[in-house]
Each structure stands twice: as structure tokens, then as C-alpha cells.
LOKEMAR-838976 format. One record per residue: residue number from 1; residue in one letter; chain; y, z, x of N, C-alpha, C, O in turn. Coordinates in nm, 3 decimals. Last residue first. Layout:
// residues N
> NUM A A Y Z X Y Z X Y Z X Y Z X
...
***
This chain:
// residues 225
> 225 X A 8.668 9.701 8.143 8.764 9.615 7.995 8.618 9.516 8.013 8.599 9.419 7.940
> 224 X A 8.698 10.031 8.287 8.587 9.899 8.258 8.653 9.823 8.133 8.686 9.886 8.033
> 223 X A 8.877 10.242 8.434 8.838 10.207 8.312 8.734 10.057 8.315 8.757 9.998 8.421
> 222 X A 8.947 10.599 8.598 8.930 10.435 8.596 8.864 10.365 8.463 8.799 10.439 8.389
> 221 X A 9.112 10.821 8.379 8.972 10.762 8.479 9.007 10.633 8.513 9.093 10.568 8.455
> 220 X A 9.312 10.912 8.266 9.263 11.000 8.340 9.195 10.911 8.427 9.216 10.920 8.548
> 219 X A 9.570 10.619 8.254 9.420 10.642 8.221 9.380 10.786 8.269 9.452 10.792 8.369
> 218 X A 9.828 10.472 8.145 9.814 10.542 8.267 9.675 10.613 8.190 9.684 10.655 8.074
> 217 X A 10.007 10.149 8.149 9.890 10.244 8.058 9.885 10.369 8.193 9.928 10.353 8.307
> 216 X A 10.289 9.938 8.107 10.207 10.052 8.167 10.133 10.143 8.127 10.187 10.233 8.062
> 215 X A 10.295 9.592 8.011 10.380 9.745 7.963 10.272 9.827 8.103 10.197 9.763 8.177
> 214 X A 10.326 9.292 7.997 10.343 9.372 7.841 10.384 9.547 7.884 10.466 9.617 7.824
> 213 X A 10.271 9.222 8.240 10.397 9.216 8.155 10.406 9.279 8.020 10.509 9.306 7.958
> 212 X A 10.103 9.537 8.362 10.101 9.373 8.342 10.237 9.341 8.266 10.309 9.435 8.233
> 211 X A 9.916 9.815 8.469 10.004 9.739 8.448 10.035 9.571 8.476 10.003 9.502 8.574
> 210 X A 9.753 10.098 8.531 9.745 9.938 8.519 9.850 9.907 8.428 9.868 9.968 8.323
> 209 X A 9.679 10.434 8.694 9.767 10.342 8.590 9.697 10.186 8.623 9.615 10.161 8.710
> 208 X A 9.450 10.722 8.661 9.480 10.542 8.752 9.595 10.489 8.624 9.588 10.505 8.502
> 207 X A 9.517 11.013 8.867 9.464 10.929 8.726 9.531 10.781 8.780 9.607 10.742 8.869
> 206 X A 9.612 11.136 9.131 9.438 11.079 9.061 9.408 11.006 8.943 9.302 10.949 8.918
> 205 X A 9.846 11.297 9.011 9.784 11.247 9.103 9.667 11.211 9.118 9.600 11.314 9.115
> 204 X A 9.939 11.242 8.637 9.913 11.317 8.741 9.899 11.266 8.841 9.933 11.149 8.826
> 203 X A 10.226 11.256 8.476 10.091 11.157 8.518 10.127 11.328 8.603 10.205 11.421 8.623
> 202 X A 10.340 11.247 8.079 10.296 11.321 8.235 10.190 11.259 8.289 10.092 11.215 8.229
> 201 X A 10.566 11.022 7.960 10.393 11.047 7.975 10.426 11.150 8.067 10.531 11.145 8.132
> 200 X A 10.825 10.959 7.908 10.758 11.004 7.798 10.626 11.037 7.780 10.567 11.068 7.676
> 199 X A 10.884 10.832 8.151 10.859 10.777 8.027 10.791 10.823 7.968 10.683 10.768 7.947
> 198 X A 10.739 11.120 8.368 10.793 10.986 8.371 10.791 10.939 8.218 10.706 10.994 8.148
> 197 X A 10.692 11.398 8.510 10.693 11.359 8.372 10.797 11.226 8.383 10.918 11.237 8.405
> 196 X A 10.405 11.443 8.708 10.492 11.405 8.716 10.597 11.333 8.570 10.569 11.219 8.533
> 195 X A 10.268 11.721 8.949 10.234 11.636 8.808 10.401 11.612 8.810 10.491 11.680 8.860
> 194 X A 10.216 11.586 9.278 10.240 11.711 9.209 10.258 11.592 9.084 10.262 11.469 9.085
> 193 X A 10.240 11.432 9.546 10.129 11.484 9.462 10.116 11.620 9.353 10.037 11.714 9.350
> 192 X A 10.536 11.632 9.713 10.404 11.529 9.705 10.315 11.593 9.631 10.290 11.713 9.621
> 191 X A 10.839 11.683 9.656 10.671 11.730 9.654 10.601 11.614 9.646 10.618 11.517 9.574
> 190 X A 11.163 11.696 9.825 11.045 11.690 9.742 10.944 11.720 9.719 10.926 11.829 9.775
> 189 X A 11.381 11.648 10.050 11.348 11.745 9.971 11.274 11.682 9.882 11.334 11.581 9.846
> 188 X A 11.431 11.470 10.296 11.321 11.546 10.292 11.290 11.630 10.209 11.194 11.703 10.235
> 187 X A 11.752 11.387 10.365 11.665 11.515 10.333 11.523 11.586 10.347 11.496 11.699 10.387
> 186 X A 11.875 11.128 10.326 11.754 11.156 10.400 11.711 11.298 10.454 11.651 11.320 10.559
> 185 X A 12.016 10.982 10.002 11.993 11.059 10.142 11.861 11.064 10.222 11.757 11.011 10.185
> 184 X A 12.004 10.633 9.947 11.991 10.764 9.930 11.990 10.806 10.015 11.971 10.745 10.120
> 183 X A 12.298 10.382 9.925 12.089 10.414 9.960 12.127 10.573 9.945 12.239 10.623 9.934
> 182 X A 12.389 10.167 9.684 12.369 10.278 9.729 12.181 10.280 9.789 12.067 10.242 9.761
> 181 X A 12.290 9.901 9.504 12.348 9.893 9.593 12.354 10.019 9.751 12.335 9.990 9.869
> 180 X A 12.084 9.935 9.248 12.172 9.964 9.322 12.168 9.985 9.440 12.086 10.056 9.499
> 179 X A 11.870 9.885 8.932 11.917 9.833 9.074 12.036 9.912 9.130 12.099 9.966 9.039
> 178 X A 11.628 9.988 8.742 11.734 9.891 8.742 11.767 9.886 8.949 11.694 9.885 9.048
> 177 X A 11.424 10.138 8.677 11.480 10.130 8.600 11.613 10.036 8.608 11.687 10.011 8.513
> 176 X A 11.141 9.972 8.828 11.196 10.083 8.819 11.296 9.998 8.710 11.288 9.883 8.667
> 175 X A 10.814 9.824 8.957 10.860 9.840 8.854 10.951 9.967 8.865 10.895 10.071 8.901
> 174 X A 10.663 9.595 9.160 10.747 9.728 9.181 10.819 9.693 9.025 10.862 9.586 8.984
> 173 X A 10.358 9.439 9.329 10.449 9.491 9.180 10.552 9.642 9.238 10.529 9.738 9.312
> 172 X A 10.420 9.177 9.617 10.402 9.317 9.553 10.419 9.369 9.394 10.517 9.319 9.339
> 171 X A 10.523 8.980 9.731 10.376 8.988 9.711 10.312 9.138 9.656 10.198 9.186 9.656
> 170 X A 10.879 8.946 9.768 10.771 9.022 9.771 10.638 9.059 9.742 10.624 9.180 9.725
> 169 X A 11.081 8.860 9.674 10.998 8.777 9.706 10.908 8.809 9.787 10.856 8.732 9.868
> 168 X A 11.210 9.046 9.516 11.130 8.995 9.439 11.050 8.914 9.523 10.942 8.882 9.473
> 167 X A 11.284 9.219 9.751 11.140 9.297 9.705 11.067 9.145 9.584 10.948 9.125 9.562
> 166 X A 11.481 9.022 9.814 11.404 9.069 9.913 11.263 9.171 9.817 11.146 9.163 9.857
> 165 X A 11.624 9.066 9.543 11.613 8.923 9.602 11.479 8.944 9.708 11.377 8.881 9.681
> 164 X A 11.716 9.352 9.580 11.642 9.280 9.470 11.590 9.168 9.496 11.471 9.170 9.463
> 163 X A 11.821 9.584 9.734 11.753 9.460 9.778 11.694 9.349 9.741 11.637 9.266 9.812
> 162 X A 11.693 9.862 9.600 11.793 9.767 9.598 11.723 9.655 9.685 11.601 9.641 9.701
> 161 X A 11.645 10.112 9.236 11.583 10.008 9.392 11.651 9.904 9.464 11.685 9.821 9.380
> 160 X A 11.645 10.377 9.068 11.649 10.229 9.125 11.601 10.223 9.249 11.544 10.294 9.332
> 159 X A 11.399 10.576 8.875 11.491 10.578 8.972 11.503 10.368 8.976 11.434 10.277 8.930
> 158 X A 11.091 10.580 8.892 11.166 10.615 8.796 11.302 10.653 8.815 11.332 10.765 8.773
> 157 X A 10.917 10.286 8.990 11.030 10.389 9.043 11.106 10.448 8.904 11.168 10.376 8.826
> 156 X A 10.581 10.209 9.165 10.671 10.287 9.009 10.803 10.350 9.051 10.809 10.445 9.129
> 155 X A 10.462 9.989 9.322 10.586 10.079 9.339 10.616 10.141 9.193 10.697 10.080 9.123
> 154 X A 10.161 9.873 9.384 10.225 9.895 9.337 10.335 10.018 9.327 10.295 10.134 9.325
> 153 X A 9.919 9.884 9.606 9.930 9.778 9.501 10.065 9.778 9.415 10.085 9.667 9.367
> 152 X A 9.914 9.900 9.992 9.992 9.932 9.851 10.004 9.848 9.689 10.090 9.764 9.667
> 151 X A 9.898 9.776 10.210 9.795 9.772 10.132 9.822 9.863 9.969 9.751 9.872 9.869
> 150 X A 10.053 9.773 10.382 9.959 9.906 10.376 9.862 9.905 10.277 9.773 9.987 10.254
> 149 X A 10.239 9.511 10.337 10.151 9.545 10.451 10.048 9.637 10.465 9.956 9.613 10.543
> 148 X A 10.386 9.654 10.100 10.293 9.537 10.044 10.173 9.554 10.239 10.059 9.601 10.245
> 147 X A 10.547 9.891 10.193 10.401 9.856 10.114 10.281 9.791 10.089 10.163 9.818 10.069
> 146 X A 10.744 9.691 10.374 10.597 9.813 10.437 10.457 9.829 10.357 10.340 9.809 10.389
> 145 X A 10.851 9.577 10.157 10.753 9.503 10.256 10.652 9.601 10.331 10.530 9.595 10.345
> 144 X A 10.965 9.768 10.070 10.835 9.746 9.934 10.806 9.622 10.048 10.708 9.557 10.009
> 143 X A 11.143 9.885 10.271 10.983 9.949 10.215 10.901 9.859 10.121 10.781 9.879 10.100
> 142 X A 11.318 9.639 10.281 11.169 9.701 10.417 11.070 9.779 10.347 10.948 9.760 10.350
> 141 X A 11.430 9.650 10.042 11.345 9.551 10.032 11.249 9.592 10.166 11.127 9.580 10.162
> 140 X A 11.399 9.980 9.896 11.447 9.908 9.917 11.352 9.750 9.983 11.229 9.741 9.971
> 139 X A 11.372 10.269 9.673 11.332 10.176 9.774 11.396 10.062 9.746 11.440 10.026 9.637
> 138 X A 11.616 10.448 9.535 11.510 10.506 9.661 11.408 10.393 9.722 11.356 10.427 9.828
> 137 X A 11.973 10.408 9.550 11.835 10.342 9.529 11.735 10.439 9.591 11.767 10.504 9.691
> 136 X A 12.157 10.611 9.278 12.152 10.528 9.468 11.992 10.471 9.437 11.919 10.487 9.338
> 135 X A 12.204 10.692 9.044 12.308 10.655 9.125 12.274 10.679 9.297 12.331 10.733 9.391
> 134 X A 12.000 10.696 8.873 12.060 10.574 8.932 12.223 10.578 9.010 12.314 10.497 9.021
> 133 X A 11.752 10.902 8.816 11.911 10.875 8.870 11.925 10.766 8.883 11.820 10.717 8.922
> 132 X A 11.507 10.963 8.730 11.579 10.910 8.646 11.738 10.888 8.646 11.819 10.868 8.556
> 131 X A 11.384 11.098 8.909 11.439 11.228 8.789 11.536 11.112 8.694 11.618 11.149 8.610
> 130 X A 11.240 10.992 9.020 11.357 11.017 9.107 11.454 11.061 9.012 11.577 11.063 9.026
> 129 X A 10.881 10.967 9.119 11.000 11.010 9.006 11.085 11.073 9.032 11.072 11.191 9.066
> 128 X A 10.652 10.717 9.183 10.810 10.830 9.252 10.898 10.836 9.137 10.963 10.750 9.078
> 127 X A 10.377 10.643 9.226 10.453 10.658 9.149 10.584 10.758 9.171 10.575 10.880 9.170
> 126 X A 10.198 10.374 9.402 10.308 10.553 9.450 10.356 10.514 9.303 10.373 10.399 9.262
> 125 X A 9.847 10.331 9.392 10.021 10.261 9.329 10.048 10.420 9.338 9.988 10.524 9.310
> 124 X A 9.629 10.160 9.574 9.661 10.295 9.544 9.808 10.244 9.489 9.870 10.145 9.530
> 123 X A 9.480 9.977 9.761 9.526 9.925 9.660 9.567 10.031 9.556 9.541 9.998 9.440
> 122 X A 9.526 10.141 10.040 9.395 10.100 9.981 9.417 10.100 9.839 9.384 10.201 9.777
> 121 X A 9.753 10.257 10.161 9.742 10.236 10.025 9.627 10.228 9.982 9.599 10.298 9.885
> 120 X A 9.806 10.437 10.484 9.705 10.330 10.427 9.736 10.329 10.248 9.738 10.446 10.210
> 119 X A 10.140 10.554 10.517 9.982 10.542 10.476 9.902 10.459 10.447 9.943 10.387 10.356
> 118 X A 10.385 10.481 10.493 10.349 10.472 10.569 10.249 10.535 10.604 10.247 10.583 10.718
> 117 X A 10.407 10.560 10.174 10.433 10.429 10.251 10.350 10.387 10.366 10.268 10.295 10.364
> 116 X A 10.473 10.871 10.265 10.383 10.760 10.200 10.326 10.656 10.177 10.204 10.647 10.160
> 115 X A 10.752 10.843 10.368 10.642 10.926 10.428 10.482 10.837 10.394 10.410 10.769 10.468
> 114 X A 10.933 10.722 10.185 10.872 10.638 10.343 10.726 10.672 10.401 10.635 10.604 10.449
> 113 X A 10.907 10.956 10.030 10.906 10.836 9.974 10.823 10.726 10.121 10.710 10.682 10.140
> 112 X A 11.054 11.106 10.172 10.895 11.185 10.118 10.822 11.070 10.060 10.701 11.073 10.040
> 111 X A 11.268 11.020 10.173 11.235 11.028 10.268 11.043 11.066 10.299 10.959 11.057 10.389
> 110 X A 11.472 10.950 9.989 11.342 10.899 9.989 11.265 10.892 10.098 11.201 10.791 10.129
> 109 X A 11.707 11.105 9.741 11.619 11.090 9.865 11.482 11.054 9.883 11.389 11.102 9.820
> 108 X A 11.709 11.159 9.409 11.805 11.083 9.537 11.793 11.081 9.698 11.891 11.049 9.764
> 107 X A 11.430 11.351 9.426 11.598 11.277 9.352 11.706 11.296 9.478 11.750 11.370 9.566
> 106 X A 11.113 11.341 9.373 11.250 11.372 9.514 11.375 11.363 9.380 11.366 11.374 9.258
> 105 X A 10.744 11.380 9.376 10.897 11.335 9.324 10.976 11.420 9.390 10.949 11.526 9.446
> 104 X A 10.481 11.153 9.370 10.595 11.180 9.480 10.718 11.251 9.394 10.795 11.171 9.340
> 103 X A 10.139 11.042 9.352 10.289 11.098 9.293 10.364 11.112 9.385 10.323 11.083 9.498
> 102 X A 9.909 10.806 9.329 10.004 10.874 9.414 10.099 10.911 9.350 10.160 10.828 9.283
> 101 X A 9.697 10.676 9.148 9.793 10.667 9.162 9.820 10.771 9.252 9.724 10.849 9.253
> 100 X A 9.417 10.363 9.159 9.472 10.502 9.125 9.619 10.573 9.144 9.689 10.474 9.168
> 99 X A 9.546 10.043 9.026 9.517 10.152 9.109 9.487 10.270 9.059 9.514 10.300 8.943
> 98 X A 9.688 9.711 8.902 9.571 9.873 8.878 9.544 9.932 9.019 9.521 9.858 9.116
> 97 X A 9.864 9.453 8.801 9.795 9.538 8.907 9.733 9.685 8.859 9.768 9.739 8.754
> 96 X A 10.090 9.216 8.777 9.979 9.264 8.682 9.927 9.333 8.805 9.944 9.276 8.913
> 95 X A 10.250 9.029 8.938 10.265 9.115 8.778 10.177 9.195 8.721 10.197 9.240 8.609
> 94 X A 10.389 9.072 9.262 10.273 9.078 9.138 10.306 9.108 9.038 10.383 9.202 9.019
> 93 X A 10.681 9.038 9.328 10.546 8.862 9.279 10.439 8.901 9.217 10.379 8.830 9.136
> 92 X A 10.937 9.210 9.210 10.832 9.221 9.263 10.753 9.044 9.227 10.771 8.966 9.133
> 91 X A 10.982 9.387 8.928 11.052 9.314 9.021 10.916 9.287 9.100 10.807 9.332 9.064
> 90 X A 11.083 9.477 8.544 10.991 9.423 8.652 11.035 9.317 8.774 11.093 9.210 8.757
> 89 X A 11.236 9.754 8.455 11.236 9.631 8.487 11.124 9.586 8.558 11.070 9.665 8.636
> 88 X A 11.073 10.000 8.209 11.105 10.015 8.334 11.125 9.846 8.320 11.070 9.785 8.228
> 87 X A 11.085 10.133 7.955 11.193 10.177 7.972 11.263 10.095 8.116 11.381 10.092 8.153
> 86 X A 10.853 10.157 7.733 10.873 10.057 7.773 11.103 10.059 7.881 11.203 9.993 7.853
> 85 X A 10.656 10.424 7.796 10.773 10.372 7.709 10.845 10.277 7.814 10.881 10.301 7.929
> 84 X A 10.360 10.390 7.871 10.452 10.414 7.932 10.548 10.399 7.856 10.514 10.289 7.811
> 83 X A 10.036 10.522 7.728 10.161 10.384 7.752 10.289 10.466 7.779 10.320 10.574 7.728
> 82 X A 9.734 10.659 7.808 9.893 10.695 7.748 9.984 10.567 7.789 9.982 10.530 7.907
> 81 X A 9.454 10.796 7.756 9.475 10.681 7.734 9.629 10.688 7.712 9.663 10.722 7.599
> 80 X A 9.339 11.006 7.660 9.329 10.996 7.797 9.391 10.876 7.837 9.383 10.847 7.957
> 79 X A 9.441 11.126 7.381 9.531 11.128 7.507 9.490 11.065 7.608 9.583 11.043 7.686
> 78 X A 9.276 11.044 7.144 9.273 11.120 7.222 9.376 11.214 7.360 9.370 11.328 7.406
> 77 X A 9.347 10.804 7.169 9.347 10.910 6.992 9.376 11.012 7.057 9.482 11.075 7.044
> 76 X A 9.319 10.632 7.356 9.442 10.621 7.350 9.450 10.757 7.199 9.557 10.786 7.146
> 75 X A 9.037 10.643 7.311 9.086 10.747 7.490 9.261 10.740 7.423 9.328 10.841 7.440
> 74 X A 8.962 10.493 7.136 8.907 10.672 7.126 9.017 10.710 7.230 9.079 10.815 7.217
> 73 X A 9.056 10.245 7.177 9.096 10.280 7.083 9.090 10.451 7.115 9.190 10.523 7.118
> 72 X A 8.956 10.052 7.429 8.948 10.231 7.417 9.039 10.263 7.322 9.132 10.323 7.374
> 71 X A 9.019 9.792 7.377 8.868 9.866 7.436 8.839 9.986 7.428 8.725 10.033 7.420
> 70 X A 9.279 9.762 7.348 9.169 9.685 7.215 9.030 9.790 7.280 8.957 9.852 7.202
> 69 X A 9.413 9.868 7.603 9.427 9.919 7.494 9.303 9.874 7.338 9.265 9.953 7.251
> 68 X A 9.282 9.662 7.775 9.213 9.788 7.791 9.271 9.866 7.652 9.186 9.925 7.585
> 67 X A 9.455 9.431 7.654 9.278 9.423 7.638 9.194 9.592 7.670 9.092 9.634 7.616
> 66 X A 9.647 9.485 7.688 9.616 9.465 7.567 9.509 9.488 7.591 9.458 9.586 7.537
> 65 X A 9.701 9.490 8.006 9.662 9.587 7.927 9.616 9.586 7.774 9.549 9.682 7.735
> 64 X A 9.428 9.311 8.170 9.539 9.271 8.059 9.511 9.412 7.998 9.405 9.461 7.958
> 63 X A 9.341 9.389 8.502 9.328 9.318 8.365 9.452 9.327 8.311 9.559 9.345 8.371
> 62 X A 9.335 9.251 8.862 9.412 9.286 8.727 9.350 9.280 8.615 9.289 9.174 8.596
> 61 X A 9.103 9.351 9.122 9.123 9.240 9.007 9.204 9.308 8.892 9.157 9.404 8.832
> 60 X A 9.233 9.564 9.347 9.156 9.505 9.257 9.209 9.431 9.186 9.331 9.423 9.169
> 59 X A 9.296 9.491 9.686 9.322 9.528 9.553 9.250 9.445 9.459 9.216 9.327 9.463
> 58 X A 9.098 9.437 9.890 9.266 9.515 9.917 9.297 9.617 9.812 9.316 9.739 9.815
> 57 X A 8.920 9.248 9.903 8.899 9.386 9.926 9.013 9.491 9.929 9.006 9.607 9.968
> 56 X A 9.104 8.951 9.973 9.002 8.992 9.900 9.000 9.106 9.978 9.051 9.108 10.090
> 55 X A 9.437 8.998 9.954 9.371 8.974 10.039 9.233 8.997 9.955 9.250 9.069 9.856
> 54 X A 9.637 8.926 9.676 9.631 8.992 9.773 9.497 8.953 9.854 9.442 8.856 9.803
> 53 X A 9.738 8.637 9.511 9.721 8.749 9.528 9.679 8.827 9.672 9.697 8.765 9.777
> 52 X A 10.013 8.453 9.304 9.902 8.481 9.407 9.836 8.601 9.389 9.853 8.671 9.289
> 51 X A 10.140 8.410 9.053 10.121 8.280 9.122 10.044 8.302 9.285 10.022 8.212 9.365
> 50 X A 10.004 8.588 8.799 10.036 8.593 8.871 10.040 8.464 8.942 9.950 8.387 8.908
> 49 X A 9.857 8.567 8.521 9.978 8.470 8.510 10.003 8.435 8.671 10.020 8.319 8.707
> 48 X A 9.545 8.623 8.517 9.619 8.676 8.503 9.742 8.563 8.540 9.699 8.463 8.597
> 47 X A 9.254 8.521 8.507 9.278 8.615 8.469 9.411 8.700 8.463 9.411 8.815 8.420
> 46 X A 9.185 8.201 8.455 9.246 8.303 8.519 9.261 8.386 8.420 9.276 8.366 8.300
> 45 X A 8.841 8.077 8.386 8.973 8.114 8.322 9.047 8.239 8.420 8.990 8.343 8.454
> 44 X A 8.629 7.813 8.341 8.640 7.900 8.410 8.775 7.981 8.356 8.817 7.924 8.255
> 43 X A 8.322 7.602 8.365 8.424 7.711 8.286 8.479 7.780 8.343 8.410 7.842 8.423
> 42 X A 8.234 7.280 8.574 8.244 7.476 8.543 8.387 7.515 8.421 8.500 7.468 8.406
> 41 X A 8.141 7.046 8.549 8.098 7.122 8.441 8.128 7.278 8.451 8.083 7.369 8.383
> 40 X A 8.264 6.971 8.804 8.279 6.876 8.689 8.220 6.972 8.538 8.272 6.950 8.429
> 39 X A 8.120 7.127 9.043 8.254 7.157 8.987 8.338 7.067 8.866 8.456 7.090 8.840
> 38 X A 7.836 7.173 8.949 7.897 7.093 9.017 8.065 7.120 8.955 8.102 7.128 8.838
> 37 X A 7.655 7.528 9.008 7.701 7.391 8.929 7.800 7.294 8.963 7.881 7.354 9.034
> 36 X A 7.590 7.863 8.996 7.587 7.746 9.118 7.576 7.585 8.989 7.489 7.566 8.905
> 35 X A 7.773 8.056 8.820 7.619 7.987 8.846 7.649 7.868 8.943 7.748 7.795 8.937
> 34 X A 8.087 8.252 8.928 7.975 8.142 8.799 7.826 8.096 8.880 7.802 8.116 8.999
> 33 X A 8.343 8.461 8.953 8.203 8.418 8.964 8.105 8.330 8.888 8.056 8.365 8.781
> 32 X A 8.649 8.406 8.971 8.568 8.411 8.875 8.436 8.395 8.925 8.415 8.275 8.943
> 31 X A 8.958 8.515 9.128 8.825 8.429 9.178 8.715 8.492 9.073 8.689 8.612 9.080
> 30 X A 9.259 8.468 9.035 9.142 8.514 9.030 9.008 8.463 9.059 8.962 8.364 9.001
> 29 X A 9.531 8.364 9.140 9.477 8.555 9.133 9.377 8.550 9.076 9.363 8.664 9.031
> 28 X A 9.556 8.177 9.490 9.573 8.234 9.320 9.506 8.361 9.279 9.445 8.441 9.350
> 27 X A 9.631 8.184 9.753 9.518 8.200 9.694 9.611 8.237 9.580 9.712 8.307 9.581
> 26 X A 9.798 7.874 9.894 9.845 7.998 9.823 9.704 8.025 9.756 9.646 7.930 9.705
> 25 X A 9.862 7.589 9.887 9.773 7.701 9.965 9.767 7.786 9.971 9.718 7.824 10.077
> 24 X A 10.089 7.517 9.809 10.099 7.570 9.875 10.048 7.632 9.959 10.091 7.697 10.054
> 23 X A 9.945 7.439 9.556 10.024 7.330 9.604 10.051 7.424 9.771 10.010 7.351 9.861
> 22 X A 9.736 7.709 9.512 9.798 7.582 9.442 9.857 7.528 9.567 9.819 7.570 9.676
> 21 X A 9.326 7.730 9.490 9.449 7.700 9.581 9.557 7.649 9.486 9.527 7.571 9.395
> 20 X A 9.050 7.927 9.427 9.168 7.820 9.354 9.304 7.808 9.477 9.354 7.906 9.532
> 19 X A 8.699 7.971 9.498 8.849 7.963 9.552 8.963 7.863 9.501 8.965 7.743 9.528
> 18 X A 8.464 8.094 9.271 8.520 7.999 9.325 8.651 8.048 9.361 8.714 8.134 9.299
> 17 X A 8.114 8.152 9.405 8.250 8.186 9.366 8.329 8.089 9.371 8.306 7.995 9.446
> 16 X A 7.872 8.183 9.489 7.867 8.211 9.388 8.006 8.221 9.337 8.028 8.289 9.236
> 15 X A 7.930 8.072 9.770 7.823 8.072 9.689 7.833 8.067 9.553 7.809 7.962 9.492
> 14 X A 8.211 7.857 9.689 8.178 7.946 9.808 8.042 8.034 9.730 8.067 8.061 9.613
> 13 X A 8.361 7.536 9.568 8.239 7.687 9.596 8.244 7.746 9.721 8.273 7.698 9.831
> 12 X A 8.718 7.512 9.533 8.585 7.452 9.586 8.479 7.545 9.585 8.520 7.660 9.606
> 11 X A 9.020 7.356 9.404 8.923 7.429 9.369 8.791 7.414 9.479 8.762 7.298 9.509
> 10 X A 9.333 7.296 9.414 9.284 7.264 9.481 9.127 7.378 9.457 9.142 7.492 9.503
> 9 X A 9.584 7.332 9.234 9.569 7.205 9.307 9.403 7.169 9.323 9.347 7.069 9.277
> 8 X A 9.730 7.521 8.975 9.623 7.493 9.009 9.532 7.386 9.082 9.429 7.345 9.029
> 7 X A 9.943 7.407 8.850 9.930 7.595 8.894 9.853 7.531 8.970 9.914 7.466 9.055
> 6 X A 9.914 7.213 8.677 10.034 7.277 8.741 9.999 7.337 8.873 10.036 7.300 8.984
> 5 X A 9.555 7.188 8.732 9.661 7.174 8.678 9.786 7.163 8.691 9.796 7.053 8.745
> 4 X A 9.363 7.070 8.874 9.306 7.126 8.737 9.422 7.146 8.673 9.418 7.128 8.552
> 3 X A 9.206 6.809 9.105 9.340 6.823 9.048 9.326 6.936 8.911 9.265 6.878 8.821
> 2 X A 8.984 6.864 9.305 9.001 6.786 9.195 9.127 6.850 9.134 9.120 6.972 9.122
> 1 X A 8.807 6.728 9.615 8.923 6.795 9.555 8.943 6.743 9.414 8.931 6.624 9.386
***
């Protein structure tokens, strides 16, 4: 065992990889691949602030949106490449995450919302556009635990969310516009997977967002940094 930092207790190989532990035993967020070498001479560098992460095969490895914005100058000239206006809070233990995305949009009911949820995620981020109400929440701290269980990488709420305390200590990213108390109806009025005009972008269903503390990109494609 060798001590690397704060963050960072407990390091060891696994062929070609390495496993970071902190104080808690907690997997950290990035397992870096290197050359077989004695753990006194490896380089190595997280890839992201987060203080864990998800299961290996769940969800993918975070990048840094700066870095996909520095990489595709053409896709951001272009359109394929769009930032979110910086409008949403960040809640939630992950900070940084990528998927493809899921649409949903309702207002003020989240019943089309649960529906979803209660799908396999396979590291997929719901984006729910709740037309930008805040007057009731559409998830709360059971769903963004349901999520995080389904394998869900991430909550977009263009709308609030309550339970704050309970989603932050949550192994999940959920990003919306604030908080409340109110729950919403249970209607059932919405669309799934339909185009969706959030912060000043239209997403669609299939294009991939990534997100980190600096902001939200939303891509037609998946991207390579």
C-alpha cells in the first residue's frame, strides 16, 4: 500500500490497470490503463474531481467538457456541437457524466417521468423538460435512487426537484433549475422521446449530452476527446 494523497489511500495492479481506493474504500473515478511497472514509477492522472464512481461497465468514463469543446471547434461552427446556457444547479455525487440521452416532456407531472426510470438506463441520461415550472418538483430523492440502481447516468430537469439532502447523497448527476418542496400530479400527460427545447438548445432523443462543472454540451454523435 502506498499513501498518494488526500483523495487517494490505497492503489494496486490488476493487469493492465489500476484500482484507486480512498479512505473509505470507495472506487474513485478513474481507472487509467498503463504498462505493467512497479507502482513507484507509474504516471498517472484522474480524470475527473468526482469522489466515486459507478460500477465498471455501467457508465462511461467522464471527460472534461473544455476539452471536447478545444477538440471540435468545426461541430460547435457548425451546430452539432451546442452548450447548454448555463441556467441549471448541480445536485447529485456525480459531477461529470456522458450518455446518450432520453427525452421526456410533461409539466408538472411525473408520471411519464417514473415510467422511465423504471427502465434499464445502461448509462443513458433522461432529459425531462418540465417547461421550466417550478412550482412543484418532478423528481425526488426515491427516484434519483431508482435511477442511480437502473443504471441511469444522469437526471436533466428543466423543472425542480425535491429532497435535496437525499438526491445529494446520491451516486448520481442530477442537474435542474432549483428545488421544491411540492410534488406534482400524477396524470400521465406527456411524450416520450420527442424533440425537446431546453436552455436555449433543442435536444433530441439519441444525441449524447456530457456534462461536468463547467456546463452541458449536447453532441448529435458520441464524441472521442
Amino acid at each position: 500500500m502506498q499513501v498518494l494523497s488526500n483523495s487517494v489511500k490505497l492503489a494496486w495492479v490488476v493487469g493492465t490497470r489500476m484500482i484507486l481506493l480512498n479512505s473509505n474504500n470507495q472506487l474513485l473515478s478513474s481507472l487509467t490503463q498503463f504498462s505493467s511497472s512497479p507502482l513507484s514509477s507509474l504516471q498517472f492522472q484522474l480524470r475527473t474531481k468526482s469522489s466515486s464512481d459507478f460500477p465498471a461497465g455501467r457508465h462511461r468514463a467522464a471527460v472534461a467538457t473544455a476539452d471536447v469543446c478545444d477538440s471540435n471547434a468545426a461541430l460547435l461552427v457548425n451546430g452539432d456541437l451546442r452548450a447548454l446556457d448555463p441556467i441549471f444547479k448541480i445536485y447529485g455525487r456525480r459531477l461529470a457524466f456522458s450518455g446518450p440521452i432520453v427525452t421526456v416532456k410533461v409539466f408538472e407531472d411525473n408520471v411519464l417521468v417514473r415510467q422511465l426510470l423504471e427502465t434499464e438506463g445502461n448509462g443513458r441520461v433522461l432529459v425531462i423538460d418540465g417547461g421550466g415550472s417550478t412550482r412543484c418538483a418532478l423528481v425526488g430523492g426515491n427516484l434519483a435512487q431508482w435511477a442511480h440502481d437502473m443504471a441511469w447516468a444522469c437526471i436533466i430537469v428543466n423543472g425542480c426537484i425535491r429532497d435535496v439532502d437525499e438526491i445529494n447523497a446520491c451516486d448520481i448527476g442530477v442537474r435542474a433549475l432549483g428545488s421544491n418542496p411540492l410534488k406534482s400530479n400524477k396524470k400521465a400527460v406527456g411524450d416520450k422521446h420527442v424533440p425537446v427545447q431546453i436552455a436555449g438548445t433543442l435536444i433530441h432523443d439519441g444525441e449524447w449530452l456530457y456534462a461536468d462543472s463547467d456546463g452541458i454540451l449536447i453532441s448529435k454523435t458520441e464524441l472521442s476527446v
